[in-house]
VMD Tcl script that draws the C-alpha trace (Angstrom):
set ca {
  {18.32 46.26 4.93}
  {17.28 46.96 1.37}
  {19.15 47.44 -1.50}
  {17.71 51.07 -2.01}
  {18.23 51.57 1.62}
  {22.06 50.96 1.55}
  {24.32 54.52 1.51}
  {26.61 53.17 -0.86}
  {24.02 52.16 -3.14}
  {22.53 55.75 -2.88}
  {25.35 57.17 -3.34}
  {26.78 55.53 -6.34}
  {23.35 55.51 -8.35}
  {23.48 59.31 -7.75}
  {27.24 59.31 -8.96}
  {26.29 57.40 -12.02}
  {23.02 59.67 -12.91}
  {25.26 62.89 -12.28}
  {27.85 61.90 -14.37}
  {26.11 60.45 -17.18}
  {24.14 63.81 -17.38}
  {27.28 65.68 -17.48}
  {28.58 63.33 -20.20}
  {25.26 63.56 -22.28}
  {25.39 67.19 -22.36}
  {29.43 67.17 -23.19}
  {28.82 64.79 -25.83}
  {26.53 67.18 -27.83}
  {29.57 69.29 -28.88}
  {31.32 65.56 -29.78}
  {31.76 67.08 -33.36}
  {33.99 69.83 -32.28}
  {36.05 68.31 -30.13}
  {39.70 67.87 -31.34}
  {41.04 64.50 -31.85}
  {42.47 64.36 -27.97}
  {39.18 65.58 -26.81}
  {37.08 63.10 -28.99}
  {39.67 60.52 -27.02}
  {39.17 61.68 -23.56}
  {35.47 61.59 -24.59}
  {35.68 58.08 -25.51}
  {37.19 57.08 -22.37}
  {35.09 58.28 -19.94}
  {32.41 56.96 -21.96}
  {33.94 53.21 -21.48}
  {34.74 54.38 -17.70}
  {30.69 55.15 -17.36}
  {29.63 51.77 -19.36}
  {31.77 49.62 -16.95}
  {30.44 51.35 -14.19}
  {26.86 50.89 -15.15}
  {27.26 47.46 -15.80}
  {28.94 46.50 -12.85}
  {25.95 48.65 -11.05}
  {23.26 46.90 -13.08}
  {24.72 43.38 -12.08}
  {24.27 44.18 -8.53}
  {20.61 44.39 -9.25}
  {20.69 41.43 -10.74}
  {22.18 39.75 -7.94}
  {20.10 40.69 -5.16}
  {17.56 39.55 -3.89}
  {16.29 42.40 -2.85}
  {12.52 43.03 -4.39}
  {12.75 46.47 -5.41}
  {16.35 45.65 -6.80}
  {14.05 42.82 -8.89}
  {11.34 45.31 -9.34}
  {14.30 47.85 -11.09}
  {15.26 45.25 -13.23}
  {12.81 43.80 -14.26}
  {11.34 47.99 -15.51}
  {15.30 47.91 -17.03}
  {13.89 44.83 -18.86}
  {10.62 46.23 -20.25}
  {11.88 49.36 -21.25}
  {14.67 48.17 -23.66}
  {12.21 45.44 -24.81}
  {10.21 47.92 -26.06}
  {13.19 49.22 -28.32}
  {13.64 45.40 -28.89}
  {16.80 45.36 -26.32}
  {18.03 42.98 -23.35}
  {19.82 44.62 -21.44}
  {23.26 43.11 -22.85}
  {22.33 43.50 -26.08}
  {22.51 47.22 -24.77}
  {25.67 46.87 -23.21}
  {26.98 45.30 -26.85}
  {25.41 48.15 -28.95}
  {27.06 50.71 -26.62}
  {30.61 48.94 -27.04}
  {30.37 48.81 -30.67}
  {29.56 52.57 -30.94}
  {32.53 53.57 -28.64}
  {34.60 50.94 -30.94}
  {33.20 52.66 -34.29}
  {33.91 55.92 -32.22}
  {37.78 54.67 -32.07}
  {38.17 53.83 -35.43}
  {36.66 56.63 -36.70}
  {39.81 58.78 -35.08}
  {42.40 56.31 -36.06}
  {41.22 56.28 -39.89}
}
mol new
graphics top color blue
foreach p $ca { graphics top sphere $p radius 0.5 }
foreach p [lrange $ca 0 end-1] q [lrange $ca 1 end] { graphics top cylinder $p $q radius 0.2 }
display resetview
């Protein structure tokens, strides 16, 4: 079976798309969210990261060609912003971090 083909895998890359949406369009009001909302924002933003990350590594596992083929687009797309894909990850982090200490300062 292929990696696109599995249920779970379906499921969880439609999950991740849905939710990151959501989050995307919640975000926009960011600036006029009080401090516990600007929190909560934070965290799910963390809670989405991990999960990408941990979704992205299966990819990266598999051998499964289109898995490959996913990556590899993953790849050349951030290259073209000058990116890897942890290098991604990293700039993502420190945002959320700068995010944190913003609210704490």
């Amino acid at each position: 079976m292929g990696f696109f083909d599995s249920d779970i895998v379906q499921q969880e890359a439609r999950n991740l798309f849905q939710d990151y949406q959501a989050l995307m369009e919640l975000g926009s009001s960011y600036g006029r969210f009080d401090r516990e909302g600007k929190k909560l924002f934070i965290n799910k933003m963390e809670e989405m990261m991990d999960r990408f990350a941990i979704f992205t590594k299966r990819f990266e596992l598999s051998d499964d060609f289109m898995a490959q083929m996913t990556m590899k687009q993953m790849q050349t797309q951030l290259g073209n912003f000058g990116l890897t894909p942890q290098q991604m990850f990293e700039q993502m982090n420190l945002t959320l971090e700068r995010m944190k200490s913003e609210l704490e300062g």
